[in-house]
N, CA, C and O of each residue as an XYZ file, in Angstrom:
356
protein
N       0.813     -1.185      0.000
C       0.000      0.000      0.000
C       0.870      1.266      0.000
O       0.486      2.335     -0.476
N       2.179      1.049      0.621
C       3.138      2.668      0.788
C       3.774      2.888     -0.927
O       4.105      3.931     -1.490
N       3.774      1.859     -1.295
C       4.413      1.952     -2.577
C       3.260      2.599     -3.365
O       3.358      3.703     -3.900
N       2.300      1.923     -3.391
C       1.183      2.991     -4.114
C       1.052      4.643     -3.938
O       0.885      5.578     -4.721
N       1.218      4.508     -2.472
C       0.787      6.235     -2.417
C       2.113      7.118     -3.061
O       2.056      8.164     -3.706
N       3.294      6.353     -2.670
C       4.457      6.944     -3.227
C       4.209      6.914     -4.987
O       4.774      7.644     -5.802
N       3.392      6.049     -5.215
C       2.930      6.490     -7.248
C       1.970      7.405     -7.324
O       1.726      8.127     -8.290
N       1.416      7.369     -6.276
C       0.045      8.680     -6.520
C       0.694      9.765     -6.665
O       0.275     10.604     -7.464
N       1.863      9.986     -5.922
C       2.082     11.614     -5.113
C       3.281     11.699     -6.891
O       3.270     12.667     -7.652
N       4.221     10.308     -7.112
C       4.669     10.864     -8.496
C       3.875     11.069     -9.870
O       4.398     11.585    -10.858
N       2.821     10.701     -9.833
C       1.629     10.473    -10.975
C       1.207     11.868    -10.579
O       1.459     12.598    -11.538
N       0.571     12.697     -9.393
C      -0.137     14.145     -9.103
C       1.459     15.172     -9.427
O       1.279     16.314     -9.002
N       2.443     15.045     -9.862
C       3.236     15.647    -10.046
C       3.625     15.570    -11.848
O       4.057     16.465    -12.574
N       3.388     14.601    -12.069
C       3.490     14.380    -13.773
C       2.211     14.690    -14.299
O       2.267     14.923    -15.506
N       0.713     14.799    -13.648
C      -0.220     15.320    -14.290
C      -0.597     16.360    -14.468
O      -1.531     16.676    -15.205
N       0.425     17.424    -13.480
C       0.413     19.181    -13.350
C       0.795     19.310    -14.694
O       0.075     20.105    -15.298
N       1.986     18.626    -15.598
C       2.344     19.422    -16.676
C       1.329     19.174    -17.868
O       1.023     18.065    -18.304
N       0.797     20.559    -18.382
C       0.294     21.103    -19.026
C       0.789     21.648    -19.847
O       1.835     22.257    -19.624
N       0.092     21.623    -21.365
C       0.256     22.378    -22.624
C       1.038     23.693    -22.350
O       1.955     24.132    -23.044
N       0.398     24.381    -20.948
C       1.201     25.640    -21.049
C       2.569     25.575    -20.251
O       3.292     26.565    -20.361
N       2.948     24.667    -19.568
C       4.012     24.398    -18.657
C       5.046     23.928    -20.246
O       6.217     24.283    -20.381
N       4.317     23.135    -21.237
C       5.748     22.389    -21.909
C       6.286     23.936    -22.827
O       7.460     24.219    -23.070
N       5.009     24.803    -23.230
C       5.236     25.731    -23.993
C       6.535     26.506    -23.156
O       7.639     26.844    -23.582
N       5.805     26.666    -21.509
C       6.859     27.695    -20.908
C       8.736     27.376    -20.517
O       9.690     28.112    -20.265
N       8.517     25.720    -20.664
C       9.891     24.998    -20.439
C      10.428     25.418    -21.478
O      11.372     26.207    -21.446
N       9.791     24.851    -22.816
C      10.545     25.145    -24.112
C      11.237     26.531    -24.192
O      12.462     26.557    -24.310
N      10.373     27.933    -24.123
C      10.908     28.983    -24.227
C      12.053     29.271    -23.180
O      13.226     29.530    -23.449
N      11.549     29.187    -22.092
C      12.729     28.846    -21.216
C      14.044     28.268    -21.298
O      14.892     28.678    -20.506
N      14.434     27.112    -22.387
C      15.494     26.647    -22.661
C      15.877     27.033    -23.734
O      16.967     26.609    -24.119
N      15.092     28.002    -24.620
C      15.432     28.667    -25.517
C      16.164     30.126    -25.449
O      16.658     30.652    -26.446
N      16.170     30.656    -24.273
C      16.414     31.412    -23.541
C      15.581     32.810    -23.796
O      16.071     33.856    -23.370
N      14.349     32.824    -24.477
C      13.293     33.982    -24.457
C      12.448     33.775    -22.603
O      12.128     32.895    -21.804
N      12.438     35.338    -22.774
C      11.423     35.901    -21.521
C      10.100     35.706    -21.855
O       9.510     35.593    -20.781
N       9.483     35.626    -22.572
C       7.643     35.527    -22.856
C       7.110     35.139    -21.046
O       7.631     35.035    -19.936
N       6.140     35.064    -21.506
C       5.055     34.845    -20.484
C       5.419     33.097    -19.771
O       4.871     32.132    -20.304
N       6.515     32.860    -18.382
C       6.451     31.493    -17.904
C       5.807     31.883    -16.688
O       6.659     32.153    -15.841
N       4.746     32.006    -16.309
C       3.632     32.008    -15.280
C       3.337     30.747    -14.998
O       3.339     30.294    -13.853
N       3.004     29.961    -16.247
C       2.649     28.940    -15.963
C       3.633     27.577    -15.532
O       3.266     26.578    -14.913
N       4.926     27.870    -16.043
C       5.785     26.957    -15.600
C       6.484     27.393    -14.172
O       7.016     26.513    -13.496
N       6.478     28.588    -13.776
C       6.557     29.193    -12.835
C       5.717     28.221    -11.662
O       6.079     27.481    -10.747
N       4.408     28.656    -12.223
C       3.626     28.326    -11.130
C       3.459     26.912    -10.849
O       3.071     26.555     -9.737
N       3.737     26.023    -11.829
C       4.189     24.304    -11.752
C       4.913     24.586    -10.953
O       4.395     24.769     -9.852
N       6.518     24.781    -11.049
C       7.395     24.857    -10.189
C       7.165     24.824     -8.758
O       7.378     23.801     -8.108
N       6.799     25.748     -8.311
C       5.627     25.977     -7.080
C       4.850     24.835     -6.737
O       4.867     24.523     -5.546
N       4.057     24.024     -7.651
C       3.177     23.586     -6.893
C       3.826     22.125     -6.791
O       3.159     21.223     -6.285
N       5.339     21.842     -7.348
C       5.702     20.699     -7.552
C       6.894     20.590     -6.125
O       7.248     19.630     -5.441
N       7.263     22.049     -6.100
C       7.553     22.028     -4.473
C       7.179     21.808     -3.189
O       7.772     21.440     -2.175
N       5.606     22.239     -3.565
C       4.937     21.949     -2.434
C       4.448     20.065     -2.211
O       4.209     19.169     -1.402
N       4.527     20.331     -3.216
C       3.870     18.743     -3.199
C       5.287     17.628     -2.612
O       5.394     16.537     -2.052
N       6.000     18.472     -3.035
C       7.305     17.420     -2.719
C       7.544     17.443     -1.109
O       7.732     16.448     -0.409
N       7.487     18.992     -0.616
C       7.356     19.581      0.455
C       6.505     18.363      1.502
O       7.029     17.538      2.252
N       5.153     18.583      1.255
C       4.054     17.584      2.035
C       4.546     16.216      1.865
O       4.991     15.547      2.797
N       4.457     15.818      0.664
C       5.017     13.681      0.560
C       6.385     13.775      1.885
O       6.498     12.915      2.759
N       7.242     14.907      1.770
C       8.556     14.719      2.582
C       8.071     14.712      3.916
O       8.537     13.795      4.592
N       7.117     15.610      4.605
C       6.822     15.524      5.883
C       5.969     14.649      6.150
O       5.604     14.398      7.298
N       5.534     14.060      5.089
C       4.052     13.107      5.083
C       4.991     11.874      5.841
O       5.037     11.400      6.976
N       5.545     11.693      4.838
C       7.170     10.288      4.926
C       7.560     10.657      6.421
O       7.558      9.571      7.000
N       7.848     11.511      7.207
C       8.713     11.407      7.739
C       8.116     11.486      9.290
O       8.729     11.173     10.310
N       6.831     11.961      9.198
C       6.286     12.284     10.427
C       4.593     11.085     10.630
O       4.212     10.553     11.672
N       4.091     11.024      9.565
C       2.649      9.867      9.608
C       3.265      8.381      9.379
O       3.120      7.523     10.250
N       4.230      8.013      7.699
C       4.081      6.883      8.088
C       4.657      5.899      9.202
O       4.201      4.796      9.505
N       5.756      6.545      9.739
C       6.157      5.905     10.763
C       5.534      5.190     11.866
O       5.958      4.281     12.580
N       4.522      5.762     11.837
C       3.606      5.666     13.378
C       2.235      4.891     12.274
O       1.479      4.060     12.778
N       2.108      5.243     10.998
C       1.051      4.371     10.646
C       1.524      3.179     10.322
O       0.736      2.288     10.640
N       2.783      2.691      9.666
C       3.062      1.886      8.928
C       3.523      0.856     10.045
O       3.053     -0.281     10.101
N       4.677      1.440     11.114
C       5.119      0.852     12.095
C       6.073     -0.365     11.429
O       5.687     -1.515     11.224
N       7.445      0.182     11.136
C       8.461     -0.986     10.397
C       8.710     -1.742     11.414
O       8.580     -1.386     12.586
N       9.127     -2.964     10.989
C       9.306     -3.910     11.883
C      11.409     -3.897     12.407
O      12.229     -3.591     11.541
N      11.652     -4.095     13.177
C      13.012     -3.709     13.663
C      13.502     -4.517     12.894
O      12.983     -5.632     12.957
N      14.853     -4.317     11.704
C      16.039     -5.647     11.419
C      16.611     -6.331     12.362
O      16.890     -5.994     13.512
N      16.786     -7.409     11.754
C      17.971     -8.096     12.233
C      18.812     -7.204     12.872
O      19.208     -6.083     12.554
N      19.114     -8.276     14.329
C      20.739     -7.373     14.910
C      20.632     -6.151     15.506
O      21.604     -5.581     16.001
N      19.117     -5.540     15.493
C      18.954     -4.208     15.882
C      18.306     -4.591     17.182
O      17.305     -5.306     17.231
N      19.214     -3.844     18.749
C      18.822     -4.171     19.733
C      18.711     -2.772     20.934
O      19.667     -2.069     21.261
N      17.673     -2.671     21.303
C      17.765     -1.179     22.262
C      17.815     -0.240     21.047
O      17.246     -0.184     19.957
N      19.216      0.837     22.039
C      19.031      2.255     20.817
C      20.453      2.114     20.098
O      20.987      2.999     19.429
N      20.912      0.979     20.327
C      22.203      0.435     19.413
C      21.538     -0.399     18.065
O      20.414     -0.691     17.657
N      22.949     -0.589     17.646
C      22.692     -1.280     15.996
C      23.782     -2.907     15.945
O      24.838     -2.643     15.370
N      23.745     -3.792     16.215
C      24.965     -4.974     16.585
C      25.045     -5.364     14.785
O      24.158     -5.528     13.948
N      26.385     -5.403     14.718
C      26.861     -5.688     12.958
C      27.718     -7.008     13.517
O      28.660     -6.779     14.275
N      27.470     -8.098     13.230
C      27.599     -9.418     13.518
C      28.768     -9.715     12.045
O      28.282    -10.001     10.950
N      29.987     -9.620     12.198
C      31.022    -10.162     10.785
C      32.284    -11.300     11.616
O      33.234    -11.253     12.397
N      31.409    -12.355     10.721
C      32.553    -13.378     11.507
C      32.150    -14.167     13.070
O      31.286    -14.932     13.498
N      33.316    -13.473     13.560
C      32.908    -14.123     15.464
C      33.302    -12.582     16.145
O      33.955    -12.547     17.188
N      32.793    -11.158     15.381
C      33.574    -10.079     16.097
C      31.876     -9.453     16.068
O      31.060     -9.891     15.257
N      31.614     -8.621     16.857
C      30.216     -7.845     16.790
C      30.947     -6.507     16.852
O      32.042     -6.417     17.407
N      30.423     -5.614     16.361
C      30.576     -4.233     16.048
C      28.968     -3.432     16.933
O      27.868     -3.926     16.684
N      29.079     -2.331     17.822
C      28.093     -1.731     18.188
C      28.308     -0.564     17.273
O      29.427     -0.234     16.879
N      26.925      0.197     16.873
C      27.160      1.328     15.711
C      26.597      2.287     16.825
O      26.479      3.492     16.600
């Protein structure tokens, strides 16, 4: 299910671009000033969106998803098991 929402949030970011966003890229790499309002304002809304998925990630799913601890991970240490030697991280 996390993998999905992580396609929604890149699919609501590839469906912002619009006829007038490719017009305003193009001129843009052409290096004319005309009217980029509209790629402008993509820009913007592709920040924000990136903005929210980043705090979304970092603050809900944790507590919704609840990962399960790896291997070797014990307390607020990390044990790296190589050989017959353990390493604390």
């Amino acid at each position: 299910m996390l993998t999905s929402l992580v396609d929604l949030i890149c699919q609501s970011i590839f469906l912002g671009i619009s006829p007038g966003v490719k017009e305003g890229l193009g001129a843009f790499t052409r290096g004319e000033r005309k009217d980029l309002t509209a790629y402008k304002t993509y820009l913007q809304n592709v920040s924000t969106i990136i903005k929210n998925a980043t705090w979304w990630m970092h603050e809900v799913v944790p507590k919704q998803y609840k990962p399960e601890p790896q291997v070797g991970e014990e307390r607020a240490g990390l044990n790296i098991s190589r050989g017959n030697k353990t390493f604390l991280c």
